[in-house]
C-alpha positions in Angstrom: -29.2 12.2 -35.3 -28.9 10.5 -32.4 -27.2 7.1 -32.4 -24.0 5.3 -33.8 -24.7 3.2 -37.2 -27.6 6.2 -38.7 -27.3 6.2 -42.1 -26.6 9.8 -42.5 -26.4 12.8 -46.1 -23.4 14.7 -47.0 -24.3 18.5 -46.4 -21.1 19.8 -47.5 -19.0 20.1 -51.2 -15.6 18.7 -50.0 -14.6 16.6 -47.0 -12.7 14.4 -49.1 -12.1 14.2 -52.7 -13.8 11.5 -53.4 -16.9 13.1 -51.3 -20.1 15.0 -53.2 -23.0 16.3 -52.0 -25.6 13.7 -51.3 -23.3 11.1 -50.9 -24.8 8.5 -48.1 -22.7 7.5 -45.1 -22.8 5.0 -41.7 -21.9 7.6 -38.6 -19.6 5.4 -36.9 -18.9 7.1 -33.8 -20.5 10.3 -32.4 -17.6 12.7 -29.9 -19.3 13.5 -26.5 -20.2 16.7 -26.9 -22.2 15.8 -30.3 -20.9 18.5 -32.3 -19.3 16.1 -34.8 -19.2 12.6 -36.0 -17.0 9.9 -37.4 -18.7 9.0 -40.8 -18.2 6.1 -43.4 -18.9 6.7 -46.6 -18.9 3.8 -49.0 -18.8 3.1 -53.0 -22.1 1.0 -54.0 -19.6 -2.0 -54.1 -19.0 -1.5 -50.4 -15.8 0.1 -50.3 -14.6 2.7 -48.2 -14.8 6.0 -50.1 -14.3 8.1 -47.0 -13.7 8.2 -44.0 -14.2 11.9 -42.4 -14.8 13.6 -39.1 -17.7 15.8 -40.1 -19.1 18.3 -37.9 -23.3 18.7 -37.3 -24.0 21.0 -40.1 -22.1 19.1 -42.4 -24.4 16.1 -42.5 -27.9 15.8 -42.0 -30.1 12.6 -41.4 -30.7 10.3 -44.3 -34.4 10.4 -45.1 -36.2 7.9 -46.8 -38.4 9.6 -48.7 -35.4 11.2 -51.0 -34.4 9.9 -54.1 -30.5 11.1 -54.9 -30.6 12.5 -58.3 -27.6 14.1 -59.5 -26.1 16.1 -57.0 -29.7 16.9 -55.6 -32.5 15.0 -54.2 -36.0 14.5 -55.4 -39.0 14.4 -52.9 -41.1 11.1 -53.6 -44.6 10.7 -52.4 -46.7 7.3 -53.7 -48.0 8.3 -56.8 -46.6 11.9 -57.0 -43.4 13.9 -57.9 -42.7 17.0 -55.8 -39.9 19.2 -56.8 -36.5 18.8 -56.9 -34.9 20.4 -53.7 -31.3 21.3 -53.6 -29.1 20.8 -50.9 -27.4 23.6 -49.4 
């Protein structure tokens, strides 16, 4: 994760209430020394759901190859299913 606007995943069980694991977010401003970032998180509708100061190991890069299912993401190749891998 290296620049502003990355679409980034929620590591971590609670930042906010309204947070879950998985949950997708905009990293809206990273501090200098890159240990943490300011991160939107928004409804489907667009809405703010969260706005949180989340440190590196509580979000990782949004890949877009995963498939949010549930609380967990699903590994999706063309023409395969691999696993379910949970987030920890």
């Amino acid at each position: 994760m290296t620049e502003a606007h990355e679409r980034v995943v929620l590591r971590t069980a609670k930042l906010a209430d309204e947070l879950r694991i998985g949950d997708v977010g905009i990293m809206v401003h990273i501090y200098h020394d890159r240990l943490a970032y300011e991160v939107e998180f928004t409804t489907p509708r667009g809405d703010t759901a969260g706005l949180v100061t989340a440190e590196a190991s509580q979000v990782r890069a949004f890949q877009e190859n995963f498939v949010r299912k549930s609380g967990e993401f699903a590994l999706t190749l063309p023409g395969y299913f691999v696993s379910s891998i949970f987030l920890t």
